[in-house]
C-alpha positions in Angstrom: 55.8 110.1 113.2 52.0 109.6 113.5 49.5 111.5 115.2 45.7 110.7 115.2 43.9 113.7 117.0 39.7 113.0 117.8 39.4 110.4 114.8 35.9 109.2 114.5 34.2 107.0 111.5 30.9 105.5 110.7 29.7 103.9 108.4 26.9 104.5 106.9 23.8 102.1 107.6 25.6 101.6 110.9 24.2 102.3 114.1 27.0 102.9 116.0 30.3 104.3 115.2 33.5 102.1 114.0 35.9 104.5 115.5 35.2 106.8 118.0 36.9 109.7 118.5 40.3 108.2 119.3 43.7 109.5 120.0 47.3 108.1 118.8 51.0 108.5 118.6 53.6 106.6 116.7 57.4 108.3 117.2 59.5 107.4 114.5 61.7 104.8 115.3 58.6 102.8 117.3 56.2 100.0 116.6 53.1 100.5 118.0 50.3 97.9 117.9 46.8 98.2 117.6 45.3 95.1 118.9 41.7 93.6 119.5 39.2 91.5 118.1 37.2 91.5 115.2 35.2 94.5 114.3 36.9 96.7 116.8 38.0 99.5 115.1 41.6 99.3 114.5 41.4 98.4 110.3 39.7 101.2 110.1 41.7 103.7 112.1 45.0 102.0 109.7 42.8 102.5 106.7 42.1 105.6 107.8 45.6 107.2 108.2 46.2 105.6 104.5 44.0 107.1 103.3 41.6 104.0 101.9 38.9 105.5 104.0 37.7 109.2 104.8 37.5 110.0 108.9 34.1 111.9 109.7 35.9 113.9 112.3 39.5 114.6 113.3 43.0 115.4 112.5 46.0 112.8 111.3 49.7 114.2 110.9 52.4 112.0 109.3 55.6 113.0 109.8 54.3 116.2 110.8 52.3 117.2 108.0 48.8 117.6 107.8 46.8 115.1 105.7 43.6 115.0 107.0 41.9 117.8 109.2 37.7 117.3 109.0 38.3 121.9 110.5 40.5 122.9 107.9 39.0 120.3 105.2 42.4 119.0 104.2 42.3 115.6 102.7 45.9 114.3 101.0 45.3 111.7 98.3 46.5 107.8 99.6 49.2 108.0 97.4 50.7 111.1 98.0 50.7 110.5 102.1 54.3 108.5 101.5 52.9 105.4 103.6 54.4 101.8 102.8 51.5 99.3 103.9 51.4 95.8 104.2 48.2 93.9 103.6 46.6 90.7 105.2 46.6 89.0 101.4 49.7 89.8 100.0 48.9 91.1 96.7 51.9 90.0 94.5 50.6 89.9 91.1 51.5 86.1 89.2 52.3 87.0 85.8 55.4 89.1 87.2 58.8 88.3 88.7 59.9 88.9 92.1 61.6 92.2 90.9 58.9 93.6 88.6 56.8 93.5 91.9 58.7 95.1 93.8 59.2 97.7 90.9 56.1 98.9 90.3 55.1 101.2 92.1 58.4 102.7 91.4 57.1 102.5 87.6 53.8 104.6 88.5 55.6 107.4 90.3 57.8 107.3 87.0 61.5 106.4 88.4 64.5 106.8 86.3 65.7 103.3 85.4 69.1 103.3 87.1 67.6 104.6 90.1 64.5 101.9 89.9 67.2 98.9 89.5 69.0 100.4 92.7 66.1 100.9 95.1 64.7 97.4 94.3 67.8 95.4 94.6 68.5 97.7 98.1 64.8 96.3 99.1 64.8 93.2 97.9 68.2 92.8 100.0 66.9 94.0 103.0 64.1 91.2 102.8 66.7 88.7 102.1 65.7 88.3 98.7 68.3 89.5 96.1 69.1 86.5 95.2 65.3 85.3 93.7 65.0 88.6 91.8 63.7 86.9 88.8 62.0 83.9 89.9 58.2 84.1 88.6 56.2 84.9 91.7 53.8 82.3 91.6 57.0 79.8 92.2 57.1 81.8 95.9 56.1 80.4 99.8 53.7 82.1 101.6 56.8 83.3 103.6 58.6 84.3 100.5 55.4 86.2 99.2 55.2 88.3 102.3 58.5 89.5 101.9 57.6 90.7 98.5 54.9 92.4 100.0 57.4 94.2 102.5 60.4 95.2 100.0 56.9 96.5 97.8 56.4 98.8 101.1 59.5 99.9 101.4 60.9 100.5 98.0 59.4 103.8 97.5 60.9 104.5 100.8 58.2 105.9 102.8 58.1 107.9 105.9 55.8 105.7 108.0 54.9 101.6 107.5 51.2 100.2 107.7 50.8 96.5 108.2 47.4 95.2 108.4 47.2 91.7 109.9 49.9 90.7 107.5 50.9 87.5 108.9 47.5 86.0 109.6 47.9 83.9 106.2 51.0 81.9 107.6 51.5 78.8 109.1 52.2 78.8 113.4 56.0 78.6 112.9 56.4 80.8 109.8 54.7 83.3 111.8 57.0 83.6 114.8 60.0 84.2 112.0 58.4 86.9 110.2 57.0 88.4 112.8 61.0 88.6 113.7 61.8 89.6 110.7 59.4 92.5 109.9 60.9 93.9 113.0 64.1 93.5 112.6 64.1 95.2 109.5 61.6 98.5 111.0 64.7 98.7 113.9 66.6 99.2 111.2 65.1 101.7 108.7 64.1 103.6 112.1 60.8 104.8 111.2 57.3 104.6 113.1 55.1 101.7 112.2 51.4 100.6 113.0 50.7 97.3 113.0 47.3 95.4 113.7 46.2 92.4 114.7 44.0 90.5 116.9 46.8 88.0 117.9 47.8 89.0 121.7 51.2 87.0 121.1 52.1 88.5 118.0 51.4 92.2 119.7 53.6 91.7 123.1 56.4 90.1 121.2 57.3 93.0 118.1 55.7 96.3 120.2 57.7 99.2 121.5 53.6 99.8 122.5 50.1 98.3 122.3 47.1 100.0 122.4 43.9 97.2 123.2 40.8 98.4 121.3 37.2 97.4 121.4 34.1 98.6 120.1 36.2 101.5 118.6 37.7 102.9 121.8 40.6 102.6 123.1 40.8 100.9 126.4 44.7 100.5 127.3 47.9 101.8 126.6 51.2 100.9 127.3 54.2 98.5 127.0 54.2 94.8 126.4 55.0 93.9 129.7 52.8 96.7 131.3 49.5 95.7 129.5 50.4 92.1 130.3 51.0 92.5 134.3 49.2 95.1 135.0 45.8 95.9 132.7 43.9 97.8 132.9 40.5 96.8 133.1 38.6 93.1 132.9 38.8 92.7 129.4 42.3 93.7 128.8 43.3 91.1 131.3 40.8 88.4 129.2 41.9 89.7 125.7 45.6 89.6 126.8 46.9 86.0 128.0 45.3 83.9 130.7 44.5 85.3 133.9 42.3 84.2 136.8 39.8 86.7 138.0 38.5 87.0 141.6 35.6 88.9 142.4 36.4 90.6 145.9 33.8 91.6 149.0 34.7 92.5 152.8 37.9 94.0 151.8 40.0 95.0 154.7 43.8 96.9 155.2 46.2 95.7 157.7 49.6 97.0 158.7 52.1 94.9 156.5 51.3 96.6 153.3 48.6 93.6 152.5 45.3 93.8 152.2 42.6 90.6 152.5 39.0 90.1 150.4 37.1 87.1 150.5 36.5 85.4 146.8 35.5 82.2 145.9 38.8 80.3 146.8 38.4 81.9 150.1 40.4 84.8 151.8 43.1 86.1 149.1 45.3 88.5 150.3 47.0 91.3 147.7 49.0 94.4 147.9 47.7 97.8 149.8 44.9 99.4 147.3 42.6 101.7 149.1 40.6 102.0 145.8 39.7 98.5 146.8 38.1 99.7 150.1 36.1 102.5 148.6 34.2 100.2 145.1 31.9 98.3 145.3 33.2 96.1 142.7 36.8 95.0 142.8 38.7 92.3 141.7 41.9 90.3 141.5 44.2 89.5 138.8 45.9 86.3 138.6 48.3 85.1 135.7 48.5 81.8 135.3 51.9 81.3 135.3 52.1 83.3 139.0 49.6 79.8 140.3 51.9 77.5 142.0 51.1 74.1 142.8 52.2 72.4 146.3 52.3 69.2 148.1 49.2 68.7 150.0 48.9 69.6 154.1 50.9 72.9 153.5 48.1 75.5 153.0 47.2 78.1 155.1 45.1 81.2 154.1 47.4 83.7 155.5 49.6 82.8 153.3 47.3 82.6 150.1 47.7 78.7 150.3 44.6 76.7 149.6 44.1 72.8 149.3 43.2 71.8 146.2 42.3 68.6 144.0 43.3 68.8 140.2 40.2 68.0 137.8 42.4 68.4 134.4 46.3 68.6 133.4 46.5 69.0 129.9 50.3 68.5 128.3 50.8 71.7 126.0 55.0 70.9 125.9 56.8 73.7 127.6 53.9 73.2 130.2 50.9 71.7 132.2 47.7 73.3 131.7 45.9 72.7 134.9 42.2 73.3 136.4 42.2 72.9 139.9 39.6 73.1 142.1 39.4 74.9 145.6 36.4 74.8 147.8 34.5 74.5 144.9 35.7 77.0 142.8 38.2 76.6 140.0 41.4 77.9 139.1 43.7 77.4 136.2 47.9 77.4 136.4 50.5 77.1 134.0 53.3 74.8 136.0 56.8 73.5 134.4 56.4 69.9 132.2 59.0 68.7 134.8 55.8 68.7 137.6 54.1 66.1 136.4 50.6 67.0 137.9 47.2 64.2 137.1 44.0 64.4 137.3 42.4 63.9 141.0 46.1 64.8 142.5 45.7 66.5 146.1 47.9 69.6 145.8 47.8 73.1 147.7 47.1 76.1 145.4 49.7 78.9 146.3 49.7 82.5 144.8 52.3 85.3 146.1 50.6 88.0 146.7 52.5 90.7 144.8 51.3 88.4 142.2 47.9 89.6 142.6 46.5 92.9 140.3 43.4 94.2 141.8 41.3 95.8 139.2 38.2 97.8 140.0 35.2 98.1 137.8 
């Protein structure tokens, strides 16, 4: 388990502060993501929690045990917090073997040898790499590497795992397996892990959670699917896939659970949201997926069906990338290769609308 209770850094020289004041929970046996762009605070809440960098304020608890507390001035050495962590380079050392790598830090805490030789070959098996056990580590893929990197984080057999961007060195497809394989492996050992990373795919497809940071707050929390169909504000549903975004005004109810705005493709209508009849600022949510594209002659604005001409259809291989444009306006849908969609193409635009997320500002 790991709490975070009110964590707050700065750095000094810095205007404003890193991280501020955040809270977070890891239960053992979950993978929670911290996700967001560069310079948003979620290094430095990891680094924080191993201990790599000193909180100005706040409280962390792994596995239920005080290890920082700014009130009661507690501050646990990094390596006495029993964290495994996982860094963006992978910091295998070339002069050793596989196996001496994964050794070492069994070596510093001064490990009997018979006990050494079992909890690396355990490890290194648990990677899927007993077999190279002696094969020089400069003589490793990037792939390979990053498992040495992993079996080094767990060998000691820590109570929570750290992983800091750690596949951002690898190659599209190499990715998608490790990413598979890292948690595959934290299922397994049951025990909660942080992970970070700016990637939005990499974050809905290994999270039990994600929490979506910026300027060191945290703006969302919840499941993959959650954050993804229903965010929570503008720039989770920016940061996190593709979405179209209507700005709403003369919002009115009606009687069949629907309720119509005017945006720039016209009249939209979207599920009943009296928060949309009391702001000043509301908008809809689109994903691109949920755009559908029509024959021509079939719209009608009741209906959230507008005619459209497409301007672009980009090939992407599972899928046509298209930018369509409705009464001047443009919007953007995802639609199946099979469609076949070109450029200057009269289609009508069609959106459900319990597809539509209103969001207010």
């Amino acid at each position: 388990m790991i709490r975070l209770e009110g964590i707050k850094k700065t750095y000094r020289g810095a205007s404003e502060p890193a991280v501020k004041g955040i809270d977070v929970e890891v239960p053992d046996g979950e993978l929670v993501t911290l996700l967001g762009p560069s310079g948003c605070g979620k290094t430095t809440t990891l680094r924080c929690i191993a201990g790599l960098e000193t909180p100005d304020e706040g409280r962390i608890l792994i596995d239920q045990r005080t290890v920082f507390s700014s009130a009661e001035r507690i501050k646990v050495r990094t390596n006495q917090r029993n964290t495994g962590m996982v860094f963006q380079s992978y910091a295998i050392w070339p002069h050793m073997t596989v196996f001496e790598n994964v050794a070492y830090p069994l070596k510093a805490g001064r490990v009997n040898k018979a006990e050494l030789h079992s909890r690396v070959r355990d490890a290194l098996e648990l990677v899927g790499l007993d077999e190279l056990a002696d094969r020089p580590a400069p003589n490793l893929s990037g792939g390979q590497q990053q498992r040495v990197a992993l079996a080094r984080a767990l060998v000691s057999e820590p109570k929570i795992l750290l992983f800091d961007e750690p596949l951002s060195n690898l190659d599209a497809k190499l990715r998608e397996s490790m990413r598979q394989e890292i948690r595959e492996v934290q299922q397994r050992l049951g025990i909660a892990a942080l992970y970070v990373t700016h990637d939005q795919t990499e974050a809905l497809a290994i999270s039990d959670k994600v929490i979506v940071m910026s300027q060191g707050e945290i703006l969302d929390v919840g499941s993959p699917q959650r954050i993804y169909e229903r965010p929570a504000s503008h720039f989770v549903a920016q940061f996190i896939g593709l979405a179209n975004i209507f700005d709403l005004t003369e919002v009115t109810d009606s009687d069949d659970g629907l309720m119509s705005g005017r945006c720039e493709i016209g009249t939209i209508r979207f599920p009943h949201d009296p928060e949309a009849l009391t702001t000043d600022a509301a908008s809809v949510v689109v994903r691109l997926e949920d755009v559908m594209l029509d024959p021509p002659g079939s719209d009608d604005a009741e209906s959230n069906r507008w005619p459209g001409r497409v301007v672009s259809a980009l090939f992407l291989g599972t899928l046509w990338d298209c930018s369509i444009e409705v009464d001047g306006a443009r919007v953007r849908a995802h639609v199946p290769r099979t469609a076949q969609p070109k450029a200057g193409d009269a289609v009508t635009v069609s959106i459900r609308p319990e597809d539509c997320v209103t969001l207010h500002h």
